[in-house]
C-alpha positions in Angstrom: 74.4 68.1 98.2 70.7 68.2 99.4 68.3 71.0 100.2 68.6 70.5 103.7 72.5 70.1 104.1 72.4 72.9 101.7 70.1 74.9 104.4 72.6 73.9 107.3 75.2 75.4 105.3 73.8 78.7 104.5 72.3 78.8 108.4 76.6 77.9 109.6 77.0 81.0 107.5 74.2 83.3 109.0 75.7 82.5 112.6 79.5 83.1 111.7 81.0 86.0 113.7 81.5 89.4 111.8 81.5 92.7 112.1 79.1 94.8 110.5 80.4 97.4 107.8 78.3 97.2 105.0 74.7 98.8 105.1 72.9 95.4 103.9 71.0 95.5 101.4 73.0 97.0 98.9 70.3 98.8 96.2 69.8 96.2 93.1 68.7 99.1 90.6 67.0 98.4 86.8 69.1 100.2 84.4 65.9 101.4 81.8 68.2 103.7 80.2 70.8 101.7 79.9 68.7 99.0 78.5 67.1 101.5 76.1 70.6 102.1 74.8 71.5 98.4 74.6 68.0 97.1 72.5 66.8 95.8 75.8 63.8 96.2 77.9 64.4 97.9 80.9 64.3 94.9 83.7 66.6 93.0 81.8 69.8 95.1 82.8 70.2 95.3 86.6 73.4 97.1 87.9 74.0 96.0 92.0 75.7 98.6 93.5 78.2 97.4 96.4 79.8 100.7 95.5 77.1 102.2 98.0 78.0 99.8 100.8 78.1 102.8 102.9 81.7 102.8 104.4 85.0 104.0 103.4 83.4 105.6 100.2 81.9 102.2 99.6 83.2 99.0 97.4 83.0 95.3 98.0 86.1 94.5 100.2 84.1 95.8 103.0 82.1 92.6 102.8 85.6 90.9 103.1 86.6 92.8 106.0 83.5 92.0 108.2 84.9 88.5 108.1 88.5 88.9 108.7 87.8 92.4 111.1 85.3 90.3 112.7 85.5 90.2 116.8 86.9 86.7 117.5 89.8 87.8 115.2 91.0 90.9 117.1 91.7 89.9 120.7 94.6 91.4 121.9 95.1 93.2 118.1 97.1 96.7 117.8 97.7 97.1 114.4 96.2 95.9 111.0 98.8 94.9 108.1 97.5 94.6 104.4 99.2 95.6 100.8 97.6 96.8 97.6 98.9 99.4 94.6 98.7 103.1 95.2 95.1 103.1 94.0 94.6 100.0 96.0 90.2 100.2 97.3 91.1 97.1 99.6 93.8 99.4 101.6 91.8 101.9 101.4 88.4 100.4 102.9 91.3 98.4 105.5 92.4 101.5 106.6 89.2 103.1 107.1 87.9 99.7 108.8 91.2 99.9 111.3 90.1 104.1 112.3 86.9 103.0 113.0 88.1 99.8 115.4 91.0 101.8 117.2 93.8 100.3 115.0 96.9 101.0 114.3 96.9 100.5 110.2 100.3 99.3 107.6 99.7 99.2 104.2 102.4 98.2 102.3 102.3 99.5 99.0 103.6 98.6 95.5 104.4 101.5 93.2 103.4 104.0 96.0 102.1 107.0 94.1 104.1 110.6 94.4 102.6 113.6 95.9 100.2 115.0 95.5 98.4 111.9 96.5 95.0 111.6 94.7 92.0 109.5 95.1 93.2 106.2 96.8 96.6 107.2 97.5 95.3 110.6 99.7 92.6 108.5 101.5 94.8 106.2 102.7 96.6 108.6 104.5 93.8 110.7 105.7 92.3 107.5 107.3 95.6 107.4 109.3 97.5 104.6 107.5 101.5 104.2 107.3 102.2 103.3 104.1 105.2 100.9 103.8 106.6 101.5 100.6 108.0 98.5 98.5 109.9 98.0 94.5 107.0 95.0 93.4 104.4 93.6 94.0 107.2 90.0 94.9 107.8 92.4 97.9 104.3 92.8 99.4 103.8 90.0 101.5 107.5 89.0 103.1 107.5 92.7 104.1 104.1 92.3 105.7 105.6 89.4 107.7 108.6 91.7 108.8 106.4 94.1 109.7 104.2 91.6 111.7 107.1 90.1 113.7 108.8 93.9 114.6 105.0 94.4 116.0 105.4 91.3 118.0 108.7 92.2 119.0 107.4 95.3 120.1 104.6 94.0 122.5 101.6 93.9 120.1 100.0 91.7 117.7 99.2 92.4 114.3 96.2 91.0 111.9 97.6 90.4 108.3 95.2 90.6 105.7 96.6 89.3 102.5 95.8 91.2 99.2 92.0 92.2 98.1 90.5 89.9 101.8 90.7 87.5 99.0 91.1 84.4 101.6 88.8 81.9 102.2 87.6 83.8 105.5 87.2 87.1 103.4 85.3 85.2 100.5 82.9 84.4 103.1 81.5 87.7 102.3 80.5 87.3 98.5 78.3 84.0 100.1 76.3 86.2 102.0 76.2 88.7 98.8 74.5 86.1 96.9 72.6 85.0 99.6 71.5 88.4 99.4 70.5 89.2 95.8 69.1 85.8 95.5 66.3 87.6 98.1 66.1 90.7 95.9 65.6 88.9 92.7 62.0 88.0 93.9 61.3 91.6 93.5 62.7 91.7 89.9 61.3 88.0 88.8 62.7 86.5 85.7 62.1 83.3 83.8 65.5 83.4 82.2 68.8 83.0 82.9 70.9 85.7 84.9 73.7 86.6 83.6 75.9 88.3 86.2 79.1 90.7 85.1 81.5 91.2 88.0 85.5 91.9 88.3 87.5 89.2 88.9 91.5 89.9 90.5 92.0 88.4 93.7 89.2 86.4 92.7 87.6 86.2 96.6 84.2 87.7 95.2 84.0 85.9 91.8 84.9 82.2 94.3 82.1 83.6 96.8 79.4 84.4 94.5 80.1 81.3 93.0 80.0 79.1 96.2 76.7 81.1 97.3 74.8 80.3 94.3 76.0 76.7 94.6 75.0 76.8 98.2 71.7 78.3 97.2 71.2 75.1 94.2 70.6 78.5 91.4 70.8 76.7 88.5 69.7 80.0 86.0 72.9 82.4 87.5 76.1 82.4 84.8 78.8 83.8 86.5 81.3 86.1 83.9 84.5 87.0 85.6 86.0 89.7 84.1 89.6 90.3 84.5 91.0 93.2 85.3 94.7 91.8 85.1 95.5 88.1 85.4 94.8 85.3 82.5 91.1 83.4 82.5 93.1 79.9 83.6 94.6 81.9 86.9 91.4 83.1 87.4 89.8 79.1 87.2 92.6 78.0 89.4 92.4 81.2 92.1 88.5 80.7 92.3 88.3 77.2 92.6 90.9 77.4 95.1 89.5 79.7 97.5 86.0 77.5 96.9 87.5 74.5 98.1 88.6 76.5 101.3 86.4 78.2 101.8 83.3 75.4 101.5 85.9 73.6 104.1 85.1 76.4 106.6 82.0 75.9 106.6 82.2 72.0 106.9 81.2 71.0 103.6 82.9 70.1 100.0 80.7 71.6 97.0 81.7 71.1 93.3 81.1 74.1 91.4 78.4 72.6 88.5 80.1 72.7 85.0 78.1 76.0 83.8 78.3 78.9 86.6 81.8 79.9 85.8 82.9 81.7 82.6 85.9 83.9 82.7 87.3 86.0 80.8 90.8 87.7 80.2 89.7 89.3 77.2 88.8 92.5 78.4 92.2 94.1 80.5 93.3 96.7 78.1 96.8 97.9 78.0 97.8 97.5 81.5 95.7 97.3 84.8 94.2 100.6 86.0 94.4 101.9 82.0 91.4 102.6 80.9 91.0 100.6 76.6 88.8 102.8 74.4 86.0 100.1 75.2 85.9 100.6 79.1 86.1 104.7 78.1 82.8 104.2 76.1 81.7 101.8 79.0 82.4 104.7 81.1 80.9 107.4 79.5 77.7 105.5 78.5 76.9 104.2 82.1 77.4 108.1 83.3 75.4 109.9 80.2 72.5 107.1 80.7 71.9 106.1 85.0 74.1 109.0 86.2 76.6 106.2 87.5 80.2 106.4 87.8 82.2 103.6 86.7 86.2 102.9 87.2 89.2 102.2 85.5 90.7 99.5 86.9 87.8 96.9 87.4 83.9 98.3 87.1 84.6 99.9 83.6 86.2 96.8 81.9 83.7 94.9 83.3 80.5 97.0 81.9 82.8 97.0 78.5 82.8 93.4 78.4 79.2 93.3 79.6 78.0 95.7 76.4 80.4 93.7 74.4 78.5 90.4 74.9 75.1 91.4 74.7 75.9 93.5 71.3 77.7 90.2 70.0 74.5 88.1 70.8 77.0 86.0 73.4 73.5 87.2 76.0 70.7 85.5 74.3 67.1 87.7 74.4 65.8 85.5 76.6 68.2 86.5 79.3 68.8 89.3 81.5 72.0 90.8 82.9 73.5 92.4 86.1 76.6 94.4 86.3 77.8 93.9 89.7 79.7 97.5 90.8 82.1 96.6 93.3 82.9 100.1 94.0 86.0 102.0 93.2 85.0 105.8 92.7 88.3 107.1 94.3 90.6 105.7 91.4 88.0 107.5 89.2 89.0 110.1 90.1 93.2 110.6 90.4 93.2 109.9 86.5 
């Protein structure tokens, strides 16, 4: 693909319909401290912090939601459906996004937490959401159907939102993030590779950051997916997946080159949302040192795995790194 089909692309992109959640740019902050701590100079540890998106107490599915929220999409539109886990950010940023637009919000939940409901689990209802309780995650999305269809019945029409906005509409969103911090980076120039640290679940950010920078021809960004639950070959196949789909939206087919990606799965811990003793150090380091908080279910085990390779050499001195906080502070805090 060319420089100017590449241009059309990104200018397709620019002009798709949205609606505006996110306070753009998100701040891209040198870590100094952090650095210090790591045997690094100060610009070569960046942490970009979607967790101050400025909505819903922040996080990076609101940069999903401005695609599948977007104006086009709600014609005629009562109620918005999505699922998650009790702690889920994605229902909670949904259910904010459906207050704001008048909505009618259904989250159906996995697990649902028991009173008292902390962090996620009390947002979600204080934004207004009924919470659909179901036995497993298997559950989730033929209930959200059901749900859809009794709405129908009823006289009005439901969006459903499939888990994390991690469709190829809602990955939409981590283009435009790249797009984004690809401007930024002129103000932090480099000569080195970028290394770039973010969570990978769903997958809809790691597959949009990875389509942006391929949009953008960025040959010095390395992408590291950090799981936060599924293995490094279902990440592959999830972000490739929603690449393919999400390049066809925007009328073109882009092959990720052979570099950008690299996964891992080695990072999760005991379970999702349980903090390892590396993601608690992770934690408590990224606190004591830029005053930020980190959680347990994606931004900690990422930063863990982000210390880990620069300790073990796998980040060569050349190089600089950015964590990429997608948010999370409610789960934080109902530990």
């Amino acid at each position: 693909m060319g420089p100017h089909e590449s241009n059309t692309v990104l200018t397709r992109l620019r002009e798709w319909p949205r609606i505006s959640f996110v306070r753009e740019p998100t701040p891209l902050i040198e870590a100094a401290n952090l650095a210090k701590s790591m045997g690094r100079a100060g610009p070569d540890v960046l942490l970009k912090m979607d967790a101050e998106s400025g909505f819903g107490l922040g996080g990076n599915k609101a940069r999903k939601l401005e695609f599948e929220l977007a104006p086009d999409r709600l014609e005629g539109a009562t109620h918005v459906i999505t699922c998650g886990g009790p702690q889920s950010n994605h229902a909670r940023l949904t259910a904010a996004a459906a207050a704001r637009l008048g909505l009618k919000c259904i989250l159906v939940v996995s697990g649902d937490a028991a009173p008292p409901f902390k962090g996620n689990a009390y947002l979600h209802r204080l934004f207004g959401a009924e919470i659909k309780p179901v036995a497993s995650p298997k559950e989730r999305d033929p209930t959200m159907a059901e749900m859809a269809a009794k709405i129908e019945g009823e006289g009005g029409r439901a969006v459903v939102i499939p888990l994390g906005a991690s469709t190829p509409l809602g990955t939409l969103g981590y283009v435009r993030a790249a797009v984004e911090i690809d401007k930024q980076f002129r103000d932090h120039p480099h000569q080195g590779t970028t290394w770039i640290f973010v969570s990978a679940s769903s997958c809809g950010t790691y597959a949009g950051l990875a389509l942006g920078f391929t949009l953008l021809r960025r040959k010095n960004v390395k992408l590291v997916g950090v799981s936060a639950d599924i293995g490094r070959a279902e990440i592959l196949e999830l972000t490739e997946n929603l690449v393919d789909r999400s390049s066809a939206l925007l009328g073109v087919k882009t092959p990720l080159p052979a570099e950008l990606l690299h996964p891992t799965d080695e990072y999760v811990g005991p379970a999702y949302g349980v903090h390892s003793e590396a993601s608690e150090a992770a934690t408590t380091l990224l606190a004591r040192t830029e005053g930020v908080l980190l959680d347990p279910a994606y931004t900690a085990k990422t930063a863990a795995a982000m210390l880990d390779w620069s300790r073990l050499g796998g980040i060569p001195s050349t190089d600089r790194m950015v964590l990429w906080h997608t948010g999370g502070y409610p789960g934080a805090l109902a530990l």
